[in-house]
N, C-alpha and C positions, 0 to 999 in steps of 0.2 A: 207117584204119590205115596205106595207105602214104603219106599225106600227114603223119602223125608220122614216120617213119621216114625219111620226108625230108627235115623239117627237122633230125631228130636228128645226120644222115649231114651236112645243111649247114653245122650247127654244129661239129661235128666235128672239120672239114677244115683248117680256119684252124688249132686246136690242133696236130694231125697235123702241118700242115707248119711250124710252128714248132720242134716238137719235132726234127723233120728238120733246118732249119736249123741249130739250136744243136748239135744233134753231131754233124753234118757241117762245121761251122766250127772247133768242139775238135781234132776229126783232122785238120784240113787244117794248123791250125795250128803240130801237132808234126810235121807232113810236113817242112819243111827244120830242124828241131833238131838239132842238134850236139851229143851226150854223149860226152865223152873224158877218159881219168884222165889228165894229163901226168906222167910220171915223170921231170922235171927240169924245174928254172927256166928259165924263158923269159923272151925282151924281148918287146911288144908294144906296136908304133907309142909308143917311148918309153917305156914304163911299165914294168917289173920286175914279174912274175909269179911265185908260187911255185909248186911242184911241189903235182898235186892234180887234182881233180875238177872237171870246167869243165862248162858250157852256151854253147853257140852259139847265138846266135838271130839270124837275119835281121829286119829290117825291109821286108817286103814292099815292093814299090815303090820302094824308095831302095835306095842300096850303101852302108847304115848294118848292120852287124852287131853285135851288142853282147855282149862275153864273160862271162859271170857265172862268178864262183868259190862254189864250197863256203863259202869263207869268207875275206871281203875284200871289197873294192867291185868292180862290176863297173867294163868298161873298152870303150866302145863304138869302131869307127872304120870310116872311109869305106874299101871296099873295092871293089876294081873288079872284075869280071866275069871268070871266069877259066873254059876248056873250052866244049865246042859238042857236037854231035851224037853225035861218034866220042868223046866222053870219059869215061872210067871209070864205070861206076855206083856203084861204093862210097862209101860216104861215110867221109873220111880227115882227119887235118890234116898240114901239112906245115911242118917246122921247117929252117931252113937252120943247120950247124955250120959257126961261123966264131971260130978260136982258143978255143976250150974254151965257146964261148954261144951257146945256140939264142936263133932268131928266128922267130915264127910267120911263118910265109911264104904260106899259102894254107890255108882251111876249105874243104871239101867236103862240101856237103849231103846230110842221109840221103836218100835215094830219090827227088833230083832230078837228079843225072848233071851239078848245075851248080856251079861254087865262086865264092869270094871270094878275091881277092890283098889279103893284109893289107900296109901301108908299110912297107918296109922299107928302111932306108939304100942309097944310089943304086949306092954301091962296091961293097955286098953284092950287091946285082942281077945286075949288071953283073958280078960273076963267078962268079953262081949261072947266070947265062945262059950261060956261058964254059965251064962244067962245073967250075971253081974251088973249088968251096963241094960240101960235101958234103949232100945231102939225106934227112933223117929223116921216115921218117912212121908215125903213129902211129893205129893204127884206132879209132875214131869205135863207141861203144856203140850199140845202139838202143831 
């Protein structure tokens, strides 16, 4: 009897931790996802976005983030590292107003305290750094 019971418990195991795997890998997944309604058009690294319902999604391992709309194409880009240890935990986006057009300027991941600086023209920068540019932000659904 317990040499059934042990191969039963042997067998078992492998299932168990697969099952583990696959939906511990699903929730890690939405761990840095970005849901935000934008309630105005935006630029994004060149591209015209409408007003609307977005998805952020990191590509683990690279500074490829790639924006999905509710409906349009999505629009990926290389984003650099932005925040460290003492930086916000919310997850937010951040749009810079410059003459009546926002510019995504930075994603902030849900519940990893890390973001992405999306390209934004160098002028613009350069006096969003300056305190020039006025900064919008918009909280991130979860």
């Amino acid at each position: 009897m317990l040499n059934r019971t042990r191969r039963f418990v042997l067998a078992a195991l492998p299932v168990a931790a697969f099952a583990v795997m696959v939906t511990g890998g699903a929730a890690a997944s939405e761990l840095g996802v970005a849901r935000a309604t934008v309630p105005f058009a935006f630029d994004l690294d060149g591209e015209r976005m409408e007003a609307g319902r977005y998805v952020f999604e990191p590509a683990y391992g690279t500074w490829l983030v790639t924006a999905r709309p509710e409906r349009g194409k999505p629009v990926s880009f290389l984003g650099s590292p932005v925040g460290g240890p003492s930086s916000p935990r919310e997850a937010k986006l951040v749009f810079y107003l410059v003459d009546g057009r926002y510019y995504l300027a930075e994603v902030w991941m849900a519940g990893t305290g890390a973001g992405k600086r999306a390209p934004v023209n160098k002028e613009i920068e350069f006096s969003a750094r300056r305190g020039a540019v006025k900064r919008i932000e918009v909280a991130v659904n979860r």
